[in-house]
C-alpha positions as CSV (number, residue, x, y, z in Angstrom):
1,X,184.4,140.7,199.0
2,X,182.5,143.7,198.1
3,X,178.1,143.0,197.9
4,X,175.7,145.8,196.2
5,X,176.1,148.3,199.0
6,X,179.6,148.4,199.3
7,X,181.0,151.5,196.6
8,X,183.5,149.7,194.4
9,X,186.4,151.4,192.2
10,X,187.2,150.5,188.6
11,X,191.1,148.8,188.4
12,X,192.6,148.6,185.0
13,X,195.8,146.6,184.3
14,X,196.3,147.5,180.8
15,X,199.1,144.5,180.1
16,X,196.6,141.9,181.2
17,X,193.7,144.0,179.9
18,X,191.3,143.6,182.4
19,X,189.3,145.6,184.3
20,X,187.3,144.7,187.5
21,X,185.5,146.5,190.5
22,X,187.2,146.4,193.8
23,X,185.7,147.8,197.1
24,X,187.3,151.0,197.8
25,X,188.4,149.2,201.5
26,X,190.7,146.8,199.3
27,X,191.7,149.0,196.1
28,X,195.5,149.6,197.6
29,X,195.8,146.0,199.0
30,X,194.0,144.6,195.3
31,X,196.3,146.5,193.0
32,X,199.5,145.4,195.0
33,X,198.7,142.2,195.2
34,X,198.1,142.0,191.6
35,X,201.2,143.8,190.7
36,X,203.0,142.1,192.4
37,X,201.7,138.8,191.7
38,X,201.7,138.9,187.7
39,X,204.0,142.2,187.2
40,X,206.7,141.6,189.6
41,X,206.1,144.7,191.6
42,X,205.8,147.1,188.5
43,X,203.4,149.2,188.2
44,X,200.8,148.5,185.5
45,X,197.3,148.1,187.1
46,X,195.8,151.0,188.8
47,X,192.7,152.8,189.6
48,X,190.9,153.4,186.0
49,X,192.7,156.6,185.7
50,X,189.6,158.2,184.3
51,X,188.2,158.2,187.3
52,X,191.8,159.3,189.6
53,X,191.9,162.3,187.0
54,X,188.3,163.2,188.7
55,X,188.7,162.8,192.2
56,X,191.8,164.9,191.7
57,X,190.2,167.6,190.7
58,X,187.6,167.5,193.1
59,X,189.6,167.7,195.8
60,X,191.6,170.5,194.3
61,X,188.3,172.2,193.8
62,X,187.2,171.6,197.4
63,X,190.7,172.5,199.0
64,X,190.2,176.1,196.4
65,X,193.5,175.1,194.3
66,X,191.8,175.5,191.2
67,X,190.6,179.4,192.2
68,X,187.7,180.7,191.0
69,X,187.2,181.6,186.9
70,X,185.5,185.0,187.4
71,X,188.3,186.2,189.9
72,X,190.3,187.3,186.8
């Protein structure tokens, strides 16, 4: 269980329309379990994907994927 310190990720399940805070330690295990509990293994919750579109372009940004906008 996650306290106030602990950084937490927003999990959506738009079938069940919820949407809680998990520690990021347990977001994979979280969003199986659920899943697979109430979905039968398909896969409808997920990381609010908000928030996955932004990490994914930060890390393109840091790896240099997304080159620089005055290079053209």
């Amino acid at each position: 269980m996650a306290d106030d310190t602990d950084p937490t990720v927003p999990v959506v399940c738009s079938e069940c329309e919820t949407e809680t805070a998990v520690a990021i330690d347990d977001v994979a295990d979280a969003v199986e379990r659920h899943n697979d509990g109430l979905h039968g293994g398909e896969q409808v919750a997920r990381v609010d994907p908000a928030l996955a579109d932004q990490v994914r372009d930060l890390v393109a940004e840091d790896l240099g994927l997304l080159g620089d906008p005055d290079d053209d």
